[in-house]
N, C-alpha and C positions, 0 to 999 in steps of 0.2 A: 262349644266350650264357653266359659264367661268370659274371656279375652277376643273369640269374635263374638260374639254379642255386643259386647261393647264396639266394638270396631265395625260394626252394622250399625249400628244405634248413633254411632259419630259419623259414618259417610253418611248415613239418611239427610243428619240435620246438615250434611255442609253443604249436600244439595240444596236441601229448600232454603237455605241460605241464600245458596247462588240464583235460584230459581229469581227470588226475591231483589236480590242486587242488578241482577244484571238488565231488564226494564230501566231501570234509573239514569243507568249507564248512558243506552242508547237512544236516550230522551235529551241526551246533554251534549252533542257531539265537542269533543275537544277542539276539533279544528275541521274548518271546511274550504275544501278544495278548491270549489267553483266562485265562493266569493270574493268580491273585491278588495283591492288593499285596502290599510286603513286611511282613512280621511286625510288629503296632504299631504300623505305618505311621498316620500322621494327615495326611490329603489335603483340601484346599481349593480354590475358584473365585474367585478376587477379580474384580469387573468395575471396569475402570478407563479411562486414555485412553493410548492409544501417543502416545510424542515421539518416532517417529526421523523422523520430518516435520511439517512444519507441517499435513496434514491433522488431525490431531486424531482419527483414529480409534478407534472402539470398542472393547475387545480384554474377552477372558478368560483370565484369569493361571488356572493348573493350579500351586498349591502342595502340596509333599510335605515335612514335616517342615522348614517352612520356609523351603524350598529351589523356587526356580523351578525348573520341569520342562517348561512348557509353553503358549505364548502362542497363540490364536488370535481372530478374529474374532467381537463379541457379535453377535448374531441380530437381538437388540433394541435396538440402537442405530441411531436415526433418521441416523446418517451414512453410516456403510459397510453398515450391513444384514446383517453377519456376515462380509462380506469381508475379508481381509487380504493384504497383498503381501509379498515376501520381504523387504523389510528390517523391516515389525513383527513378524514370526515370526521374526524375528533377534535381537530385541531382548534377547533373553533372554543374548546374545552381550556385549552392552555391559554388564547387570548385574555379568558374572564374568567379562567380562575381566582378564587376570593384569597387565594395565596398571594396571588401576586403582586411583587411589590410595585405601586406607581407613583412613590416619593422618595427622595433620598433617605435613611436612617442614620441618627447618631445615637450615639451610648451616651446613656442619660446621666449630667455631669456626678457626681460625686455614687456612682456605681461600681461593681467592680468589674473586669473582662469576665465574661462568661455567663453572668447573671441574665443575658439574655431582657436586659431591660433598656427601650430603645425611645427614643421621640423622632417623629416627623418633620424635617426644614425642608426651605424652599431651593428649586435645582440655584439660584445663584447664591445663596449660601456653603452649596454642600461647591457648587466650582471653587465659589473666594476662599473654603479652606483647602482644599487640595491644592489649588496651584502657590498658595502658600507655604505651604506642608513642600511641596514637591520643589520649589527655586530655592529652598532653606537648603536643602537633600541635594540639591544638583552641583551648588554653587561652596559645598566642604565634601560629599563622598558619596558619588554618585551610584558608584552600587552596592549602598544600602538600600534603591528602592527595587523592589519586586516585582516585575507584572506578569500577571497569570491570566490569559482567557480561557473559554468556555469553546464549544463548538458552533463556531458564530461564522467557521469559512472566511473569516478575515486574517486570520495570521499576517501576511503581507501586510498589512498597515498596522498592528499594532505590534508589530519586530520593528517596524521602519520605528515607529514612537519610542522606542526603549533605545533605538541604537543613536538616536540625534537626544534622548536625553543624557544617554554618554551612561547607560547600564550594561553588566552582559546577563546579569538576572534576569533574565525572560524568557514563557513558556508557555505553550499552548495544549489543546485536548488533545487528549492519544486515545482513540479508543480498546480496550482491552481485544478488539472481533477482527483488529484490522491494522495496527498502527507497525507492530512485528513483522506484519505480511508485507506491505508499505517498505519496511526498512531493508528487509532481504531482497525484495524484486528491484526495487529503484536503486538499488546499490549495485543490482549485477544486470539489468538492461533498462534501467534510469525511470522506470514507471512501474505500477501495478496494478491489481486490480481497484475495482469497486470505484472511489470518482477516479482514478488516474488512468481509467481505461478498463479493456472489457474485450471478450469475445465477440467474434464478428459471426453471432449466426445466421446472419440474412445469406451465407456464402460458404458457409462452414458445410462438409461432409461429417464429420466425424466430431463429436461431442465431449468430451473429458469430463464429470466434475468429481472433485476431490474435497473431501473434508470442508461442505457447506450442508448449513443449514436451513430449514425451509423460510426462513424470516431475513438471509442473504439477498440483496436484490431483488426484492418480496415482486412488484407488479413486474417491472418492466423482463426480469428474467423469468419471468411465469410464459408474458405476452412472447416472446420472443422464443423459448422452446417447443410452446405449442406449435408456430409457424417451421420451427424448425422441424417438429417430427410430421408435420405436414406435407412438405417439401421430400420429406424421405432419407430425412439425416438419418445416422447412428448415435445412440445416447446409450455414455456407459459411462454408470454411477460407481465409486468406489467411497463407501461409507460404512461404520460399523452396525448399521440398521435402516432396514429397510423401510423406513416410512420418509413423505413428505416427496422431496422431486425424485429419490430413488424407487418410490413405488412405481412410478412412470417411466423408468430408464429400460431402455433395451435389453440391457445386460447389468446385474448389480456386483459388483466385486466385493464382498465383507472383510472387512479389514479389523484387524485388533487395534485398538486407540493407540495414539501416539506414534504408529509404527510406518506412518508415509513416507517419510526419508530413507526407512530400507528399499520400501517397492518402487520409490523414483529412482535410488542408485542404479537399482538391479535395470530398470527400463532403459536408462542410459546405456551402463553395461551390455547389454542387447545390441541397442541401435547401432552402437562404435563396431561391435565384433561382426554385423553382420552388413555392416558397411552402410547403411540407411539412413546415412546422417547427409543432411544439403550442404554438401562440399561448396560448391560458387556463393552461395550466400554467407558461411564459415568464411571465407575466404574476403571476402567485399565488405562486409558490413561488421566483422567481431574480431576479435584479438585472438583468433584459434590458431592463424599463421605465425603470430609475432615471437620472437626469441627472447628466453630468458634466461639471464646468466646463473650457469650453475655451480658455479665456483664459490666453494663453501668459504674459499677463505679472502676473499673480493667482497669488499667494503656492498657491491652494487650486487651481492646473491638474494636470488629468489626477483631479482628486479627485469624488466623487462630493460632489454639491450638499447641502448639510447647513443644515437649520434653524438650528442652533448646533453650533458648535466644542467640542468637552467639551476644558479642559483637560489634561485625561488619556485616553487610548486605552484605554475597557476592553475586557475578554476577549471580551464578547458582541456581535453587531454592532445598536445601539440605533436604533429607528425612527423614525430624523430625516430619512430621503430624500428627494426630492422625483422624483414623475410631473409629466409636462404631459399633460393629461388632456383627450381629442377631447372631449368636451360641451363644456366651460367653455373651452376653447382657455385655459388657465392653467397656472400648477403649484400642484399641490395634494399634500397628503403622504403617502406612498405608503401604499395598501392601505384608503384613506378610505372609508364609505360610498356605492355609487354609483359612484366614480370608476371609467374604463378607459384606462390610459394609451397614448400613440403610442409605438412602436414604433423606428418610422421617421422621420427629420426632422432641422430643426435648430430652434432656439428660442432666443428672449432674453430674460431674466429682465429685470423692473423697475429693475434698476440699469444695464444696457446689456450683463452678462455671457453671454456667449454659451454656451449649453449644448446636449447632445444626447443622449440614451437612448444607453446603452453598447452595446445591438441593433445600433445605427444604427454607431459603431466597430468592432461586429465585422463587417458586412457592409463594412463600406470596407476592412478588414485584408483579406478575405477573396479580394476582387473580382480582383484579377486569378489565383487559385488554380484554375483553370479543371482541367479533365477534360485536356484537351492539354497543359498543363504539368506534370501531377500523373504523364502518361503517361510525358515524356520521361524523367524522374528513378527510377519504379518499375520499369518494366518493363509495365505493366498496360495493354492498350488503354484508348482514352478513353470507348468505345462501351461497357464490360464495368463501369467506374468511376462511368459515368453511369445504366448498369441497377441496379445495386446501391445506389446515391443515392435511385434510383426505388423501387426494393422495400423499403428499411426507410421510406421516407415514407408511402407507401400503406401498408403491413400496419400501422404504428404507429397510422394515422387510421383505415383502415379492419375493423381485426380486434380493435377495444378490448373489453376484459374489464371486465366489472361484476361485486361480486362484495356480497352485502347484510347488510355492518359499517358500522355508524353509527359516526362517528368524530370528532374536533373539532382541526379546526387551531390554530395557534400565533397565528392573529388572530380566535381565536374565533370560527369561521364552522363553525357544524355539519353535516357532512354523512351522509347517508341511507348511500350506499353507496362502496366503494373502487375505482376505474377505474383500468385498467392497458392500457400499450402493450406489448404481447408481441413488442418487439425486443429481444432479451436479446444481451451480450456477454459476451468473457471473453478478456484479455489479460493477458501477465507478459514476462519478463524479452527477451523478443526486441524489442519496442517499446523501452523504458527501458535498455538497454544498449548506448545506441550513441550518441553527438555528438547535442547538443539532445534527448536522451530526456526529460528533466525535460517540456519545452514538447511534445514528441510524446505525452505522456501527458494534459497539459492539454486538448491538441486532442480528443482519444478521451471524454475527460468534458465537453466542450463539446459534440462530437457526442451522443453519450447524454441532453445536457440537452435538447440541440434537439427530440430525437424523445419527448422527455417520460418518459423511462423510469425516471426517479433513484427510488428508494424505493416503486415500486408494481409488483404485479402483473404477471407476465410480462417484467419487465425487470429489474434490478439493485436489489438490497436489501441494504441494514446489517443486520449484527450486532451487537448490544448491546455493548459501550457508543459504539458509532457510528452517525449523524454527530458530527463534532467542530463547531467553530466553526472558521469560514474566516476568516481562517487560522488556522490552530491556533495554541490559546493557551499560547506555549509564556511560562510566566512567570521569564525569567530576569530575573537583573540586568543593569541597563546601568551601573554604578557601583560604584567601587573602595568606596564608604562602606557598601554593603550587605556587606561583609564584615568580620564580629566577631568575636573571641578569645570564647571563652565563649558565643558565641549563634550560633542559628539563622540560615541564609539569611535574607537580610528580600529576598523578591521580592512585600512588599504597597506601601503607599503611602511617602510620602517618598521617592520616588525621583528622581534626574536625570534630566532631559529634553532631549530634540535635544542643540543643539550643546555645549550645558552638561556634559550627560555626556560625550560626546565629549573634550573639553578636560579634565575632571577625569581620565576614563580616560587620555587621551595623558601627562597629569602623572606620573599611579601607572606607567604603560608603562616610561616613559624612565627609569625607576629600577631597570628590571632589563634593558631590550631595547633596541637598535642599532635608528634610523632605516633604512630602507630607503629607501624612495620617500616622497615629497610631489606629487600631483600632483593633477589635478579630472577627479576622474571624470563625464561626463557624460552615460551613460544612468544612472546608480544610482537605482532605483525609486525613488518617496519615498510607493507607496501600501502604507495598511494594511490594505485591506479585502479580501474577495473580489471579484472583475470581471469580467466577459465580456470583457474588452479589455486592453492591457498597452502603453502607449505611455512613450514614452524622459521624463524631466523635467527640470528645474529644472536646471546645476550643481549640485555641492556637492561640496565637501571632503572626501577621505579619505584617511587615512595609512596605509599598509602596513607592519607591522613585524614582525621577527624575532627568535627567540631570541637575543641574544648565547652 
């Protein structure tokens, strides 16, 4: 036809085109390998850490007069092991890109905001008006100023900058993949994944991953499951498609999106009912014993039972609990010589208040979360939901790791050697980014507690400097009076409390911002502590308000 004709008549000539170009080519070599550097030349190795992800991998910078030439992978870094993937071998892209800014800018005088018309000063001009700008702003109203960082892994020092400049304006990156997952897990066992810690598969039997994608701890969880399915682990992927590390998993679970917090209830539900849960680790290390008052009409319901009330809530959680404890059928204070407390049950304290092991609320939350309800909502047979409930309780009791570090817990109880359950996990941003992710995350670290895996061997481990305190101790202000001309944040003592603050704060509010709503919220938590359990409370008051 005239259409390949033509399309014969165009490949011919692009051949002799090529035919033609490519001689030329290989008469000119771009670069040769075997020759020497340039004349003078002064060449360098810096070993440092790549940032164009949150892995933190190893790298070897190749400097030439200064001048990056050349990133790759160190050998000797316990992370990647010498690997590198194309965006850290890129990186060298982001140093000298022609974007990038390497002068202060200011708005060019008699312009307007937005015009995006800017001139160049020198860094001691652009400090003498800042710190100018900022002792004006410190020294009449100090949180009018704002500071916002980027992903720079410094928080810690520029929180510390905003609270000695006496602001409580300040804020750092959240990633969309990860900052959710972060807020659920470090709220209910003080760390999480991705930098705050990680599965231990150098030890692990048994593999979990859940709602991650192939770009999640891209090298180092590549290097590290390979070695694991090497060793003869089990890998079982629960994702809504099968590509990327679920191609490579043992066993793939398909899941309809959004729907993991059914199928972690329901795995829960399992472990409790078929008793598979690490009792002496529940017991030693988590609040599954402790009592909580159930007395609807007690100022202290839904609170865990407290020897005494501390005036003030400090950061750390203090050893005032109470077990009821099967020898003495009493309560006694948690972690006492001797004592083992129930579990399971209901009980009444000496005064008439009815209390219960927080265990005993999360098996009543749990109960009707069955394998057939968990099925209709996922996608997942009930039969496939209940094998997998079955295989992390068995290999967690039955495949436990001794390992012989003498070590001494936090209640002074020394021990000989370190026991680990080798059911490791590893979830991101597909669980926490969907309707109830916060609580679909909670669930995932309540399951990990159940099977005793938190901080030991062959299960999930912190990195320094986590755990935190549950909940984390974030110490801001609750009061307009903690803010001073000339001073520091005061988020130490003298502060307002409950409704006191409340009302002081609504006073300072109404002097810049428009009521919205006045109404009684009546699930607003009123607990401060960490829980296996999370029930509705009290009324109480609260005002929603907006900028004017």
């Amino acid at each position: 036809s005239p259409c390949e004709a033509r399309a014969r008549r165009c490949h011919a000539g692009t051949r002799l085109a090529r035919r033609g170009f490519l001689p030329d080519m290989a008469s000119i070599p771009i670069h040769d390998p075997a020759a020497a550097p340039l004349p003078g030349a002064t060449t360098q190795t810096r070993n440092t850490t790549c940032y164009m992800c949150a892995c933190r991998c190893g790298i070897r910078v190749h400097v030439r007069d200064g001048q990056v030439r050349y990133i790759e992978g160190n050998p000797d870094h316990p992370l990647n092991q010498g690997v590198i993937c194309a965006k850290g071998a890129s990186g060298i892209m982001k140093q000298y890109s022609p974007a990038r800014l390497t002068k202060p800018l200011r708005r060019k005088p008699g312009t307007d905001r937005g015009a995006g018309e800017f001139e160049a000063i020198s860094w001691d001009e652009a400090y003498a008006t800042l710190a100018d700008r900022l002792a004006k702003i410190r020294s009449t109203d100090p949180k009018r100023f704002a500071l916002f960082t980027g992903r720079d892994q410094m928080q810690a020092l520029t929180g510390l900058f905003a609270r000695q400049f006496g602001t409580p304006n300040y804020a750092a990156h959240g990633g969309f993949c990860s900052v959710n997952m972060a807020a659920g897990m470090i709220y209910t066992i003080g760390g999480s994944f991705w930098e705050f810690g990680g599965p231990d598969l150098d030890r692990a039997k048994l593999f979990v991953m859940i709602g991650t994608a192939e770009d999640h701890h891209s090298n180092p969880l590549k290097i590290a499951i390979s070695k694991f399915k090497r060793d003869g682990g089990r890998f079982v992927s629960i994702n809504p498609v099968r590509t990327g590390y679920s191609a490579i998993a043992d066993e793939w679970l398909p899941i309809r999106p959004g729907t993991d917090g059914a199928l972690l209830l329901a795995l829960i539900h399992e472990l409790i009912a078929l008793g598979l849960y690490d009792r002496e680790f529940l017991v030693r290390y988590t609040n599954a014993g402790q009592l909580v008052n159930m007395d609807e009409a007690n100022d202290e319901f839904g609170m865990f039972v407290r020897t005494e009330v501390p005036k003030e809530e400090g950061c750390f959680d203090p050893q005032n609990k109470l077990w009821w404890d099967r020898a003495t059928n009493r309560p006694v204070i948690t972690h006492a010589e001797g004592a083992d407390p129930f579990l399971l049950g209901a009980f009444r304290l000496s005064d008439g208040t009815e209390v219960k092991p927080s265990f005993q609320l999360l098996k009543d939350r749990v109960e009707a979360y069955t394998p057939e309800w968990a099925s209709g909502i996922t996608g997942i047979p009930a039969e496939a939901i209940r094998r997998l409930a079955h295989e992390m309780g068995i290999t967690a009791r039955d495949a436990k790791i001794e390992l012989p570090i003498p070590w001494t817990d936090m209640w002074g109880k020394e021990h000989d050697t370190v026991t680990g359950n080798p059911v490791a996990f590893h979830a991101m941003r597909g669980l926490a980014a969907h309707s109830n992710g916060f609580h679909t995350i909670r669930a995932l670290a309540i399951l990990m507690t159940l099977l005793g895996t938190i901080d030991r061997p062959g299960g999930f481990r912190h990195k320094a400097p986590f755990p935190r305190p549950i909940p984390p101790c974030a110490k801001t202000p609750n009061t307009p009076l903690a803010i001073k001309p000339g001073h520091p944040l005061d988020v130490g003592g003298g502060r307002i409390r409950g409704h006191q603050a409340v009302d002081e704060l609504a006073r300072e509010i109404r002097r810049h911002v428009g009521v919205v709503e006045d109404r009684v919220d009546r699930h607003l938590p009123r607990q401060r502590r960490g829980r296996l359990h999370d029930r509705p409370s009290v009324p109480r008051r609260r005002r929603l308000y907006v900028v004017a």
